[in-house]
N, C-alpha and C positions, 0 to 999 in steps of 0.2 A: 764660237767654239765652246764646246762644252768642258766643263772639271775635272781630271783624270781622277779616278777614285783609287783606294789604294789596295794592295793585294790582301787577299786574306791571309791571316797567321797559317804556318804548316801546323801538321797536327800534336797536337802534346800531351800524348799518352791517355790511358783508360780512365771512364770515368770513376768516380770515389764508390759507385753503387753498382750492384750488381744488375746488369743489362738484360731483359726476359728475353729469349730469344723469338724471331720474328719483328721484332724493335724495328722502328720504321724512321726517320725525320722526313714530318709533310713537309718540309718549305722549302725548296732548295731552286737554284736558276743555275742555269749554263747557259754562258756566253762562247760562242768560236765555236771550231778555231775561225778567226774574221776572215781568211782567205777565202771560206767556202760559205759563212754567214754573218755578213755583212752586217753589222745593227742597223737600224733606221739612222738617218740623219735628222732626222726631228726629234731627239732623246733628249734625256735631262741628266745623263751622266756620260763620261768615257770610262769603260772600266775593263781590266786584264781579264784576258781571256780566262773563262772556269768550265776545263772539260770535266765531261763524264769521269774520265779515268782520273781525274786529278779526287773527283766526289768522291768515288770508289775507294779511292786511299783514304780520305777523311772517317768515311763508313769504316770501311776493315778497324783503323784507329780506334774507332769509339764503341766498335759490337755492333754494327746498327747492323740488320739484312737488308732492308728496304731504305728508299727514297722518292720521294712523290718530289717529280720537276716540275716548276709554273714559269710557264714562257713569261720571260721578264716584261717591262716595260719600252727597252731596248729596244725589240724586234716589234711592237704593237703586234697584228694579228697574225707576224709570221711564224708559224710555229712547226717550221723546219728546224732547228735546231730539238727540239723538242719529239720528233718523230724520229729522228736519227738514235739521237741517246735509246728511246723507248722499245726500237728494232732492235740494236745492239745487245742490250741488255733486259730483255723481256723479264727475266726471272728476280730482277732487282729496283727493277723502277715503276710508277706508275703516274700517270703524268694530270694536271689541268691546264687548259688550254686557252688561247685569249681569243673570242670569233668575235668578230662584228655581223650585224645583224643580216647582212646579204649571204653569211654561210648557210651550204649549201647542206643538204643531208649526204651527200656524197663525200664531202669532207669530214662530217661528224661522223661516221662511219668508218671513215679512213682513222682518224685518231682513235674511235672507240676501237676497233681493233686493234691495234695497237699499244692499247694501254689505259688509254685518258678516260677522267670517269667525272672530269667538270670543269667548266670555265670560269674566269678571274673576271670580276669587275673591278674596276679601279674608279672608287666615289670617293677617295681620301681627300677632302677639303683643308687647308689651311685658312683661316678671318675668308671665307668664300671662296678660296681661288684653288682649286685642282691642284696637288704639290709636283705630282708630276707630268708630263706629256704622253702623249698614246695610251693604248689599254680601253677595253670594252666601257661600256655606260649600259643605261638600263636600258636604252632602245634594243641592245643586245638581249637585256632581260626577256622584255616583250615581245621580242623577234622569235626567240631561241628557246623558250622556259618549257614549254608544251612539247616543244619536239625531245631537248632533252629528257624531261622525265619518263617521255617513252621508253629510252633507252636506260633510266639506274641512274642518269646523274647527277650534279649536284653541281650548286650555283656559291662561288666564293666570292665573297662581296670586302674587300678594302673599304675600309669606314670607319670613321671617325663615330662612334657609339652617339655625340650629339645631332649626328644628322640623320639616325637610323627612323627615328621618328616619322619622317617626311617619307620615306619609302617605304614604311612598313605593309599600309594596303595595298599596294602593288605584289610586296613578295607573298602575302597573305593570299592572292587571286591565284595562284598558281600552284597545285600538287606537284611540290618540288623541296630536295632538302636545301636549305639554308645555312654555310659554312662562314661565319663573323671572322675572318684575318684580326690578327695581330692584337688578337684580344681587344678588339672593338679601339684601338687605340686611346686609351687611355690615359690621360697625364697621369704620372704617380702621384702629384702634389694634390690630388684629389681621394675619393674616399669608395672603397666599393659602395657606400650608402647613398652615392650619385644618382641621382636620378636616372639618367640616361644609363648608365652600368644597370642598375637595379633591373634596368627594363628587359637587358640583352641577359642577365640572369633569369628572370620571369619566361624569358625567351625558349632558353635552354628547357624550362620543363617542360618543352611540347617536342614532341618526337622530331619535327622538321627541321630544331637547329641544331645547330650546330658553333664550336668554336677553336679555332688554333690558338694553343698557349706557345706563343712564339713572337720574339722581338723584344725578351726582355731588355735587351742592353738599350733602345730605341725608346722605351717608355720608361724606363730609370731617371731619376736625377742624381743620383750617388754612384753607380757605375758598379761593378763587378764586388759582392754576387749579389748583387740586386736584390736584396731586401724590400725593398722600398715595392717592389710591384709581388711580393708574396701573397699579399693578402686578396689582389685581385685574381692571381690564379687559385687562390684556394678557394672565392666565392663560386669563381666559375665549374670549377671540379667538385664543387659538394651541390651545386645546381644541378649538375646531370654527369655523371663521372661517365657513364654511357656514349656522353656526346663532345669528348674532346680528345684534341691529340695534339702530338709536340712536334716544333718544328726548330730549326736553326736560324734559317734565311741565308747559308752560307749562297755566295760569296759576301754577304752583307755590303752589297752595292751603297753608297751614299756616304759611306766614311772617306772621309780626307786625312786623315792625318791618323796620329799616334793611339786614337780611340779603340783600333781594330779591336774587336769581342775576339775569347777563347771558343773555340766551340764546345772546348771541355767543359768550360765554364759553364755553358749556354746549356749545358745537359745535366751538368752537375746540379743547376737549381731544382729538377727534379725531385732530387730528394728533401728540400727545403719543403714544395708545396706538398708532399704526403710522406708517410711513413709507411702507410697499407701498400703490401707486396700485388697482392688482388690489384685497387687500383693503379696503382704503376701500370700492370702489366696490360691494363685496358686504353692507357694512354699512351700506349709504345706501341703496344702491337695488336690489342683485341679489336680496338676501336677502328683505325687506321684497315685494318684487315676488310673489314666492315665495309666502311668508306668509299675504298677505293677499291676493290673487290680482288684483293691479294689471294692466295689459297693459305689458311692458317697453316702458320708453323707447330710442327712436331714440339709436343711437349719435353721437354728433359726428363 
């Protein structure tokens, strides 16, 4: 039996900085309702249901317009839950997707209409071992990489920045963009002058990556507002300000206890890693726009 995780915080008011509009959070998951989608029983968490309309309330809260949903780990390659949200709400969501390598162009087709504009791999290693269950690999890479960039999309890879090495000529073989989660996970007790950081920076100066500044509270050792991982989003955002964007991770599935993150919080750090209005507004909503192929929002 898996761990119940625990609900997310409700919302708690505007952030401390002014919000550009068209403001996007990449990272977000929906769960349920479970009457009609069921998670896998082969998961690595229990966690309270997170509708669309619960998101929506979070978004209104903080100014966002957008939100890119990534079929959790929960559901592995189901991503019904994911197509429902993306139908409902066309003009506020856009989605990535989790395929295993026997998907079909009939289905990439169906999600790309819909919304979806890349799929997740899940290569996040702990001492070797996969931290969590289900979720694409690179067979999906190899499978999928060629078909996808036919279509604009783009390949989001969970990873641990010390293993990026090992897979790098494989994503290098493929004309396709490159999106590094959760800032290549990185310990804070480490140093952007990391090697392996250094490299997913070097990364960034080439057109094809890409990276989400998202999970501060996840790579913190000191906890809210995270100081401690400032200095890696501001290595990554003066690498290519071009090529990043912000996310939450709301429902931040994997907490147990009293730790639950603000998402105020989680967006408040923004104004820690820059003070430029310009880039703010590229990692809210120019970049993301880009990405995931939003229609840019009306200037104020």
């Amino acid at each position: 039996m898996t761990r119940p995780c625990a609900a997310p915080l409700p919302p708690a008011g505007k952030p401390l900085f002014a919000v550009p509009p068209g403001s996007c959070d990449c990272h977000t998951h929906l769960l349920g309702p479970y009457d009609r989608h069921p998670p896998n029983d082969e998961r690595g968490y229990s966690a309270p249901e997170a509708s669309s309309d619960h998101l929506i309330g979070l978004m209104d809260s903080l100014g966002l317009d957008r939100a890119v949903i990534v079929t959790p780990t929960a559901y592995g390659t189901n991503n019904a839950v994911l197509l429902e949200a993306l139908q409902r709400h066309p003009d506020r969501f856009g989605g990535v997707a989790v395929l295993g390598p026997e998907a079909t162009d009939r289905e990439i087709d169906r999600l790309h209409a819909a919304g979806t504009r890349g799929i997740r791999l899940n290569l996040w290693k702990r001492n070797g071992v996969r931290v969590w269950p289900n979720g694409a690999g690179m067979e999906s890479f190899d499978a999928l990489a060629p078909r996808l960039a036919e279509r604009g999309w783009h390949v989001q890879i969970w990873i641990n920045v010390a293993d990026l090495p090992e897979i790098l000529p494989r994503l290098r073989a493929v004309p396709i963009d490159i999106v590094i989660d959760h800032m290549g996970r990185i310990e804070a007790d480490k140093s952007p002058a990391d090697p392996n950081f250094a490299l997913l920076c070097d990364l960034m100066r080439n057109d094809r990556f890409w990276c989400k500044l998202c999970g501060s509270d996840r790579l913190s050792l000191k906890g809210a507002p995270y100081h401690d991982v400032v200095p890696f989003a501001r290595a990554l955002i003066e690498a290519n300000p071009d090529h990043v964007v912000w996310g939450s991770d709301w429902p931040h599935v994997g907490y147990f206890d009293d730790r639950m993150p603000r998402d105020r919080d989680l967006l408040d750090v923004v104004a820690n890693w820059t003070d430029d209005p310009v880039v703010v507004r590229k990692l809210l909503a120019d970049n993301p726009a880009r990405l995931y192929d939003f229609p840019r929002a009306a200037a104020k």
